[in-house]
C-alpha positions in Angstrom: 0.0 0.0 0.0 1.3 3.3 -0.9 2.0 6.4 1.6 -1.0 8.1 0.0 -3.2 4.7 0.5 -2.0 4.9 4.3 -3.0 8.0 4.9 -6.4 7.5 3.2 -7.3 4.5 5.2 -6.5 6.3 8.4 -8.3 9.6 8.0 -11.0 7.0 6.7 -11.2 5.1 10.3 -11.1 8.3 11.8 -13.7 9.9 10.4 -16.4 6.9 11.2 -15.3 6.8 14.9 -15.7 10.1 15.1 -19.5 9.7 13.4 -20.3 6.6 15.9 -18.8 8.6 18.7 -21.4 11.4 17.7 -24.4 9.4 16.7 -23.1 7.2 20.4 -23.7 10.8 21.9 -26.7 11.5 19.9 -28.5 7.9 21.1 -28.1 8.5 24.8 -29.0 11.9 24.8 -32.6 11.5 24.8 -32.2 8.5 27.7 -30.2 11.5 30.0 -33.0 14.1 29.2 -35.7 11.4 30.3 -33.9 10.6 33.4 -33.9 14.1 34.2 -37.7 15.1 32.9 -38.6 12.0 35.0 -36.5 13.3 38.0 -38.0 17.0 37.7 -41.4 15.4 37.3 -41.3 12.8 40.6 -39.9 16.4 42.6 -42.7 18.4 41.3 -45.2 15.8 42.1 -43.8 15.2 45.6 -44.2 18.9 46.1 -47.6 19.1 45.2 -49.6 15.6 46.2 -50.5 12.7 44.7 -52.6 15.1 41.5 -50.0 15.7 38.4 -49.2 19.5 37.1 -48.1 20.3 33.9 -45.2 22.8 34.4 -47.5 25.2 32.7 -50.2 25.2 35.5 -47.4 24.8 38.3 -47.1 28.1 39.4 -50.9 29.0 38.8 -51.7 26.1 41.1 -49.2 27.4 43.6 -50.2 30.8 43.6 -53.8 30.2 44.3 -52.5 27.8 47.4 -50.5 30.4 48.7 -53.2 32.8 48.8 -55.9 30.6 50.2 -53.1 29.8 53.2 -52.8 33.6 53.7 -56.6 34.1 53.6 -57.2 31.3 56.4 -54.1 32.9 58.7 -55.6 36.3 58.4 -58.7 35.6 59.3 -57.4 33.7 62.3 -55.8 36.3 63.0 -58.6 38.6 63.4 -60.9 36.4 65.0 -58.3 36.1 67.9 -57.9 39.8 68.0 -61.5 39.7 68.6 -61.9 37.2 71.4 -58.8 39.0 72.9 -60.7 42.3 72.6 -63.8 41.0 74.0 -61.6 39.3 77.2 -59.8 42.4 77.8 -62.3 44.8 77.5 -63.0 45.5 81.0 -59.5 45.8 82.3 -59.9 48.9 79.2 -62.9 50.3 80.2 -62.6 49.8 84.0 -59.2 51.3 86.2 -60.4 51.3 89.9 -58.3 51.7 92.8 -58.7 49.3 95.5 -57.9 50.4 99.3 -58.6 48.6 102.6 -61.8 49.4 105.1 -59.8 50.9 107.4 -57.5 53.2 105.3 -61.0 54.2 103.1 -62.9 55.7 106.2 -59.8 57.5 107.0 -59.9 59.4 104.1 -63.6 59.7 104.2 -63.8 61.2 107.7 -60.9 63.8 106.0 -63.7 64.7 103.0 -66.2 64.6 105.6 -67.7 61.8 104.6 -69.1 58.6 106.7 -69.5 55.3 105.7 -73.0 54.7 103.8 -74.4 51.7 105.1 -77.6 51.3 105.2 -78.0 47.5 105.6 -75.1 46.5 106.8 -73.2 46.5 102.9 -71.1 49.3 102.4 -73.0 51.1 99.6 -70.9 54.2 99.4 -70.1 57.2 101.2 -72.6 59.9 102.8 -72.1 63.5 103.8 -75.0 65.1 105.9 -75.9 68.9 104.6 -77.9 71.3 107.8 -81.5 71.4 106.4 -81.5 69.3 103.9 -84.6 68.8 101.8 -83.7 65.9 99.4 -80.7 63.8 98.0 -78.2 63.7 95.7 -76.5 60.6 94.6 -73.6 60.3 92.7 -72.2 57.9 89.9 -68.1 58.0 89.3 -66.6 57.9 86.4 -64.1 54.8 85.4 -61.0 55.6 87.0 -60.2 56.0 91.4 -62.7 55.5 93.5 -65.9 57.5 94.9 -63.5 59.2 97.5 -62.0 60.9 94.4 -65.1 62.6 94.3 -65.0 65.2 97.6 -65.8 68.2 96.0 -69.6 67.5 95.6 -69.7 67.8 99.5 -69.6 71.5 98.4 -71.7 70.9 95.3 -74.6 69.3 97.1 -74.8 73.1 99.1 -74.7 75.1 96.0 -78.3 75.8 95.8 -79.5 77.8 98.8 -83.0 76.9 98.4 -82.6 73.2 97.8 -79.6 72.1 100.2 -79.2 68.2 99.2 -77.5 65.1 101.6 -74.7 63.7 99.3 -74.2 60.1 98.3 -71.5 59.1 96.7 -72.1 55.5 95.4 -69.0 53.2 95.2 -68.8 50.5 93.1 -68.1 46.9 93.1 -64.7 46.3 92.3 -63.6 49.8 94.0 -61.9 50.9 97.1 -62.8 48.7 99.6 -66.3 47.5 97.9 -65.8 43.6 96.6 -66.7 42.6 94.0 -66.1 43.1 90.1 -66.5 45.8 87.9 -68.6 44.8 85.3 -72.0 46.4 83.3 -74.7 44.1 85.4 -72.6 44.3 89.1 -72.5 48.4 88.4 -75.9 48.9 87.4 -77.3 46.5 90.4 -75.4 49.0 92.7 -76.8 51.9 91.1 -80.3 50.2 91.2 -79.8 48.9 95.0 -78.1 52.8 95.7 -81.3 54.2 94.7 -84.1 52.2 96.3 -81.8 52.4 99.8 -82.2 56.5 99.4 -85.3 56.7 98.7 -86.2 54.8 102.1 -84.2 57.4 104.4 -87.2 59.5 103.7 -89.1 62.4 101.5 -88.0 65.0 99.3 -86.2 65.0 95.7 -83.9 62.2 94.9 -81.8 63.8 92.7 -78.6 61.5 90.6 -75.9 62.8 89.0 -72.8 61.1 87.0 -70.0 61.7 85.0 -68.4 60.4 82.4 -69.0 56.4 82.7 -71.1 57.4 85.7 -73.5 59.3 83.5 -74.1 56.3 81.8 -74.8 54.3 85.0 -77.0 56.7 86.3 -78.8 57.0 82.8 -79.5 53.5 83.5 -80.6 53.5 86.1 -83.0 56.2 86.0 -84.6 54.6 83.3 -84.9 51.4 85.1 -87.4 53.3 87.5 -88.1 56.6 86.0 -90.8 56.7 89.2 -88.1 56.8 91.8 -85.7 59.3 90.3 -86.6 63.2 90.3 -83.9 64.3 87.9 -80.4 63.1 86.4 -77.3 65.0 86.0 -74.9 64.3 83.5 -71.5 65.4 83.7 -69.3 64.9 80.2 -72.2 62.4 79.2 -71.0 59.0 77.5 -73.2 58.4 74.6 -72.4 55.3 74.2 -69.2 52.3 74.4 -69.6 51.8 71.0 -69.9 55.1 69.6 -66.5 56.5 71.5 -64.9 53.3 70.7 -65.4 54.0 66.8 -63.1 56.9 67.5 -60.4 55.6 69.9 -60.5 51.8 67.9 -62.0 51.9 65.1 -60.7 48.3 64.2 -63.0 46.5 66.7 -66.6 45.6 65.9 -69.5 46.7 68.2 -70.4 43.3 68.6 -66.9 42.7 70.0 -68.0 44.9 72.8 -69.2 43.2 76.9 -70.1 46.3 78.3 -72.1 48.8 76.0 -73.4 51.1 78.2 -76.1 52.1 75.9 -77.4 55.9 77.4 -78.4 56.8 73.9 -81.1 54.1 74.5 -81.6 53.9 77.6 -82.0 57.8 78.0 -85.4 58.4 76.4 -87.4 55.4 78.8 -86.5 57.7 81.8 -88.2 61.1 80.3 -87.9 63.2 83.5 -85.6 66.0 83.4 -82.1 66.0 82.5 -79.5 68.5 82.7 -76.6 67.8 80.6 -73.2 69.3 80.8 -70.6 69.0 78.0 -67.0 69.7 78.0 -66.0 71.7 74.5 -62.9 70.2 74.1 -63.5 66.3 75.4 -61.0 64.5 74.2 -62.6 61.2 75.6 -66.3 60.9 75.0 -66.0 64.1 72.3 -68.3 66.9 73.1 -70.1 65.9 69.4 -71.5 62.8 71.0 -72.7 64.7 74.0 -74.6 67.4 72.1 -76.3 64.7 69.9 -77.4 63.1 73.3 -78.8 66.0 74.4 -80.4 67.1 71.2 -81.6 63.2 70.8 -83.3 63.8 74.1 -87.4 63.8 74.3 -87.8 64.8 78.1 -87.5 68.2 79.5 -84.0 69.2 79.2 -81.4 71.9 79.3 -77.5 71.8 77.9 -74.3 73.7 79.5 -71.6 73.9 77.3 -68.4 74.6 79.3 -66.3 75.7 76.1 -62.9 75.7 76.8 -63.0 72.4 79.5 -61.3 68.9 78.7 -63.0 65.6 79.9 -60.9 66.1 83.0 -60.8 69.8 83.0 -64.3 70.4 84.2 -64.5 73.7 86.8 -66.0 71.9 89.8 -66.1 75.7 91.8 -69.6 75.3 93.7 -69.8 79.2 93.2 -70.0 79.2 89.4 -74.0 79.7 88.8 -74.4 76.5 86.6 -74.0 74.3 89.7 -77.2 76.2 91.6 -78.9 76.6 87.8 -78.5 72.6 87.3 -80.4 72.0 90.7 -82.7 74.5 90.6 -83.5 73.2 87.3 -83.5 69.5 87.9 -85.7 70.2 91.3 -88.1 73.2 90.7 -90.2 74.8 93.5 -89.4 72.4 96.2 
């Protein structure tokens, strides 16, 4: 065989081991790429359950799980906001201070004030005016005690012609009262506070509260319109729900225990009310209280003390509302 011939044969052999080494590569190609479709297809299908995906639904199919997972957790979410909401609610609405017996008639006998106990169950405390001719009991607001309440010893005298005994009712769960604060224990005081006065004898019963307390005494004046003369209300609460909407505006009205309805309850009394509203209540917003008072059927009469806060309220018993509200509230007695 020649040198050309050589040469020939060998690029010859060359050139069809490299075609079988390609058309070799060629063949198993489509075996690798099935071993790894296969593998890609038993991963998605583990991911997803035993139902099969075409990888052109698979993230369609994963979106819409994803957001049906976030639906469920937010609405779990919410509901246990709620229930919390509705458990906590009182220690929100409610702040009293508690004191012993002992240390509470202390400082009542330094407001001179006595222990109120008419049957035997501390109802409150009692301050006895020279010559009075009826009674004024008195509701607290959410926060202290009744003992926080001294200066309507000087309020009950601020009406010459009417001097009134003062009450000022406690409530269960405050100072030295037991008990629980709740909607049902403070109206049953209110209630029980009221039928215990009006035993002690004749004249005008007269009931006065302020901010929660106006609600309480709203109450309970409509309760038994019959035994109450005339109501007081001092920063009036309209209503839980209706402040809430401003101060939470998350939670529900039927997340609500106490509602402390006065907006309702008001009208069923229809004696006379005097109503005075703080301008500037940044609590139960002096808006709410004007609607009360406009809302209100009965004989009525608004003060508006302009400049005043929730808390910054002029108790002085020598401004002329104070004998205008009792003169008012108790005519020609």
């Amino acid at each position: 065989m020649s040198h050309a011939e050589q040469i020939a044969s060998r690029a010859s052999r060359g050139c069809c081991s490299s075609t079988t080494r390609v058309r070799e590569g060629t063949a198993a190609s489509p075996s690798h790429t099935q071993k790894v479709f296969g593998r890609r297809q038993r991963v998605q299908s583990s991911r997803i359950g035993a139902r099969y995906y075409p990888p052109s639904r698979y993230p369609a199919a994963m979106t819409a799980r994803i957001v049906r997972s976030l639906v469920v957790l937010l609405v779990a979410l919410a509901a246990a906001a709620l229930l919390l909401a509705w458990l906590l609610q009182r220690r929100l609405l409610y702040f009293p201070e508690r004191t012993g017996r002992a240390e509470a008639e202390r400082r009542a006998r330094a407001l001179g004030l006595e222990p109120w106990s008419p049957d035997g169950t501390l109802l409150g405390w009692r301050a006895r005016t020279p010559g009075a001719r009826g009674k004024l009991l008195v509701f607290h607001g959410n926060a202290g005690s009744a003992l926080d309440r001294g200066y309507f010893v000087s309020l009950a005298r601020a009406a010459p012609g009417l001097p009134l005994d003062l009450h000022l009712v406690e409530y269960p769960g405050y100072g030295p009262r037991p008990g629980d604060a709740s909607e049902p224990a403070l109206l049953a005081a209110a209630r029980e506070a009221i039928a215990a006065a009006r035993r002690e004898g004749d004249g005008p019963l007269l009931v006065a509260g302020e901010s929660l307390g106006s609600a309480v005494a709203a109450l309970a004046a409509a309760a038994d319109p019959t035994a109450v003369d005339g109501v007081l209300l001092v920063t009036p609460l309209a209503s839980v729900p209706a402040v809430a909407r401003r101060h939470y505006p998350f939670v529900p009205a039927f997340a609500h225990r106490d509602t402390w309805r006065t907006d309702l309850a008001l009208p069923r009394y229809g004696g006379r009310v005097a109503f005075l509203v703080a301008g500037r209540d940044e609590v139960v917003f002096a808006d709410l209280g004007r609607a009360l008072y406009e809302a209100y059927p009965g004989p009525k009469r608004l003060w508006l003390d302009e400049r005043a806060t929730h808390n910054g309220v002029d108790w002085n018993p020598s401004i002329a509302r104070w004998r205008e509200m009792i003169e008012f509230l108790a005519p020609s007695r």
